[in-house]
C-alpha positions in Angstrom: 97.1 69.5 195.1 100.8 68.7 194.8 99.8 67.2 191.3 98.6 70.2 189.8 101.8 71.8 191.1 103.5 69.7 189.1 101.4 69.5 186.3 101.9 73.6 186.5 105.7 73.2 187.1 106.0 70.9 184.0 104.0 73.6 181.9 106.0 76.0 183.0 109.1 74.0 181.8 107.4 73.5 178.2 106.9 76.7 177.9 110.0 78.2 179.4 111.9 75.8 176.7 109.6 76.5 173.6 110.9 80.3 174.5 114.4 79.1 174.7 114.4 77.6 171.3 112.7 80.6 170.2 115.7 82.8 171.2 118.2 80.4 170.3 116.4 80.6 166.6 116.5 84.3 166.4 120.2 84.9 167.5 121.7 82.2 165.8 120.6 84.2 162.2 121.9 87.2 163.9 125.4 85.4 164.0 125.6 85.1 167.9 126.9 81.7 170.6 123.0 80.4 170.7 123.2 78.3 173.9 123.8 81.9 175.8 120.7 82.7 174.3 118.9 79.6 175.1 119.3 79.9 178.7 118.5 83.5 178.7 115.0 82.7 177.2 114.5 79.6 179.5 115.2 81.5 182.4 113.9 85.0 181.6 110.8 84.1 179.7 110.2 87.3 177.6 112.4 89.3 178.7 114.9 86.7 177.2 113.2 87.1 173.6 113.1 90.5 173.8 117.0 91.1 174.7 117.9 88.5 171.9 115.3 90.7 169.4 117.0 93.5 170.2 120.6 92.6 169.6 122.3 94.2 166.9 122.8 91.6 164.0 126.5 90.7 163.5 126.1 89.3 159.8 125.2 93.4 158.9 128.8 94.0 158.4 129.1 90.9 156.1 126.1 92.3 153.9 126.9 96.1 154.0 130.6 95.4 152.3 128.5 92.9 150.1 126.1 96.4 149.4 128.8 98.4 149.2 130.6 96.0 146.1 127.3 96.2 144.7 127.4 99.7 144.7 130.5 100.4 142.9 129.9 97.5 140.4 126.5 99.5 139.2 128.4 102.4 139.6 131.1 101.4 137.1 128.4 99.8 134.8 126.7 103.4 135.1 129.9 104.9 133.8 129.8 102.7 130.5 126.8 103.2 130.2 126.8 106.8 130.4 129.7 107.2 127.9 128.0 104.2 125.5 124.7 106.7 125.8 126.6 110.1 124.9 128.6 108.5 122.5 125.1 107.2 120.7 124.0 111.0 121.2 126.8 112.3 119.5 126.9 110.2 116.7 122.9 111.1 116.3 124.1 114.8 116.4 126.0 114.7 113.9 123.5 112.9 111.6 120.9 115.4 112.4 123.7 118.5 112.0 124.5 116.9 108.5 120.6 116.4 107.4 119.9 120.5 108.8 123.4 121.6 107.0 122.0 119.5 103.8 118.6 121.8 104.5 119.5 125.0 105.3 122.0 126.0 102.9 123.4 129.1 103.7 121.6 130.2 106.8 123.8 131.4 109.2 121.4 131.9 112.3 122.7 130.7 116.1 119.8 128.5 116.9 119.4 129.0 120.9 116.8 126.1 120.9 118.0 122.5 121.2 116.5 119.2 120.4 115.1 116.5 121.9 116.5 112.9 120.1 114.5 109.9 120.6 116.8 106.6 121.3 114.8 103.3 121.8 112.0 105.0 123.0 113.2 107.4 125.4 114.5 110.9 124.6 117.5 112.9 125.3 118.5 116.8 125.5 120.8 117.2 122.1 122.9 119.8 124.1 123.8 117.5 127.2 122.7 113.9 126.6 120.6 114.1 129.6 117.2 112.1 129.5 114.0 114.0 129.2 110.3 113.4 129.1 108.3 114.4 125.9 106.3 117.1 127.7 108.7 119.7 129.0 109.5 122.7 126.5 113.2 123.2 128.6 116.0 120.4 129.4 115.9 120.2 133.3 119.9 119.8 133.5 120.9 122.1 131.2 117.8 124.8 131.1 118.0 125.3 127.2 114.6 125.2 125.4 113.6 123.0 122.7 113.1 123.2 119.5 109.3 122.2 118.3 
């Protein structure tokens, strides 16, 4: 009887360290002192693994400023690219204003309807620059209709 006590006791050690390690794993990618950790798995079984689960992670901080730098980076690039865009849109404006003038000579109508100018595949509102898909007969930013 005393052997299967300690055959039990001995099991219970396995599995209380295998738990251990387990917490000391989790917390030590969360950026925490792992042997803290350790013991409170060995000694609290689950209820070790489920406070070192739920600690917050320290390395977020790390990563959100790392986001953040992100962030603004794409945002700067989305500034150049903006201005690259409408300066691409202009100078297709102006071609397509010289090829109408060229047309129309002497008409003297205000055209209310814009057009749509296609720019490696994609096409943009000739009145703000914004993108716009093929099927819409109005520029969703700037509401003017376009031209068939």
């Amino acid at each position: 009887m005393v052997i299967l006590y300690l055959i039990l006791f001995c099991m219970y050690l396995g599995i209380a360290y295998l738990i251990g390690r387990l917490c000391q794993d989790i917390v030590i990618i969360k950026g925490y002192d792992e042997k803290k950790y350790f013991w409170f798995g060995f000694i609290f079984g689950v209820f070790g693994l489920i406070i070192a689960a739920a600690s917050p992670d320290l390395n977020i901080h790390e990563t959100l400023v790392q986001i953040n730098r992100k962030i603004n980076i794409n945002d700067s690039g989305k500034e150049k690219i903006r201005s690259k865009k409408n300066e691409v849109i202009n100078k297709e404006l102006k071609t397509n204003d010289n090829k109408s003038n060229s047309n129309t000579q002497g008409n003297n109508n205000i055209n209310t309807k814009v057009k749509l100018i296609k720019i490696n595949e994609k096409y943009y509102c000739s009145n703000c620059g914004s993108q716009q898909s093929l099927e819409r007969s109005v520029c969703s930013d700037c509401g003017m209709e376009f031209a068939n």
